[in-house]
C-alpha positions in Angstrom: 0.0 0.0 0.0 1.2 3.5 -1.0 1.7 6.1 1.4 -0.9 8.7 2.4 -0.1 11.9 -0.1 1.3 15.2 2.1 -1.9 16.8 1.5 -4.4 14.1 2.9 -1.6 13.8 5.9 -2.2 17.3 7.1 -6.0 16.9 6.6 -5.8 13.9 8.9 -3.8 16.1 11.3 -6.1 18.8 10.8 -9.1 16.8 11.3 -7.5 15.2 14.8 -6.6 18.6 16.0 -10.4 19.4 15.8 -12.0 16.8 16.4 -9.6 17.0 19.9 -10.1 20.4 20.7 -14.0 19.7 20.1 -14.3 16.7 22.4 -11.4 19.0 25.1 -14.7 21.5 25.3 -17.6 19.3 26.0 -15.3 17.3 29.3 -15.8 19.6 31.3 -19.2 19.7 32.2 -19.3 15.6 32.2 -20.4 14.1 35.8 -18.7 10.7 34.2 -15.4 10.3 33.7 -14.2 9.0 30.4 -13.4 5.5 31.2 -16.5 5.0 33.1 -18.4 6.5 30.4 -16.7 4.3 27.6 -17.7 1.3 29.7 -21.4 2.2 30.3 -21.4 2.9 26.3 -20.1 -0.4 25.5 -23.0 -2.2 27.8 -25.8 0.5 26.7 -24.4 0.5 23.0 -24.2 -3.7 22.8 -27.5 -4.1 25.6 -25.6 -7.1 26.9 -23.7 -8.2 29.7 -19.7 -8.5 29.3 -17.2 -9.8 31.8 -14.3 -7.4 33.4 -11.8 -9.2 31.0 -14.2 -8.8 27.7 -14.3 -4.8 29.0 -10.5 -4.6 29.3 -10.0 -6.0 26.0 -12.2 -3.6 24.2 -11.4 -0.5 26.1 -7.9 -1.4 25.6 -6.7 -1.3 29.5 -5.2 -3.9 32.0 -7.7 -5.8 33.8 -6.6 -4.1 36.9 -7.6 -0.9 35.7 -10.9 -2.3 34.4 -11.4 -3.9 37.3 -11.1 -0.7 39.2 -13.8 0.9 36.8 -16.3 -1.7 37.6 -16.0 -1.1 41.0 -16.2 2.3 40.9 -19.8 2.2 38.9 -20.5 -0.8 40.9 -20.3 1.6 44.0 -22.4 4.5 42.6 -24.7 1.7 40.9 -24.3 2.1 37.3 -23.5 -1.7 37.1 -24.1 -4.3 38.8 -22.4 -7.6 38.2 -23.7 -10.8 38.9 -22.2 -15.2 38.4 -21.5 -15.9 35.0 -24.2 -18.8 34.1 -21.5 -21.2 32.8 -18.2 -20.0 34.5 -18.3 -19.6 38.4 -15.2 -17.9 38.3 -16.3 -14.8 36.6 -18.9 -12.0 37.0 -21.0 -10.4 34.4 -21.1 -6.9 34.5 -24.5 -4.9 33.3 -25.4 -1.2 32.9 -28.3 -0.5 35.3 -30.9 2.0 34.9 -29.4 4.3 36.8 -25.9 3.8 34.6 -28.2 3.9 31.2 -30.0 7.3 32.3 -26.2 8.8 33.4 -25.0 7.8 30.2 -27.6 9.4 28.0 -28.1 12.4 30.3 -24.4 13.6 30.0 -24.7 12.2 26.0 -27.4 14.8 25.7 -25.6 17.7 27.8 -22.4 17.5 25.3 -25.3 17.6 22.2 -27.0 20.6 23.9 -23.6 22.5 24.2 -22.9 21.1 20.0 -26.0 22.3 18.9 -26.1 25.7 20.6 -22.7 26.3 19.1 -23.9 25.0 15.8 -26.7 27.7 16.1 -24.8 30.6 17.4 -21.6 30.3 15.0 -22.8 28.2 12.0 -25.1 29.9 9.2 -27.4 27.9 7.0 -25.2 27.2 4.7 -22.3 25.7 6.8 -24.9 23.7 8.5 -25.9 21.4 5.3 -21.9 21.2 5.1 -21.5 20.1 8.5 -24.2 17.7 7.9 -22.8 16.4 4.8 -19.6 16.2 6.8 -21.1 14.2 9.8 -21.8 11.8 6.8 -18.1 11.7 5.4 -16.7 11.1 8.7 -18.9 8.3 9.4 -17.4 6.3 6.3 -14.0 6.4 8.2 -14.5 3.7 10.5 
């Protein structure tokens, strides 16, 4: 495979940069911290159960640290985790209602702060790019 060309390179630096700085805005106001958010989106997203190894492999973390996650939503009770039905030696951990609503309310606070900045800084116009470009990004992955 052939190397990127220097002009799609500084677009795909340009494009981290502001894709970055956009997410460094909206953290601030978050009640969830990112790892614990990225964990209750994995259950919400998949609506199934997943053990603290299966968590740690996806989020790309040591079991330790995943294992310290879990506890921490256990304790506020986002998750609970309960026996594994064919593996006594694990747990199953599962978003609860409490962790779903969390996750969508601060999901809906960072769309809020988007969309008011979309409305006060974006005319018509750059809108329907925006849109298009939502679109384009999504073919990335």
């Amino acid at each position: 495979m052939n190397s990127p060309a220097p002009e799609t390179l500084e677009l795909a630096a340009d494009l981290r940069s502001a894709i970055g700085e956009l997410v460094r805005t909206l953290r601030p106001g978050d009640e969830l911290p990112q790892n614990q958010a990225g964990v209750l989106g994995l259950l919400v997203r998949d609506d199934r159960a997943c053990t603290v190894a299966e968590l740690a492999a996806h989020q790309r973390v040591r079991h330790q640290s995943m294992a310290r996650t879990v506890a921490l939503l256990t304790e506020t009770g986002l998750v609970t985790q309960q026996p594994h039905p064919t593996d006594g030696r694990k747990l199953l951990v599962a978003a609860t209602d409490a962790g779903r609503a969390a996750l969508h309310e601060q999901r809906a606070r960072r769309e809020a702060v988007i969309a008011g900045a979309i409305e006060a800084r974006l005319v018509p116009e750059e809108r329907e790019t925006l849109r298009t470009a939502v679109e384009l990004l999504r073919r990335l992955h």
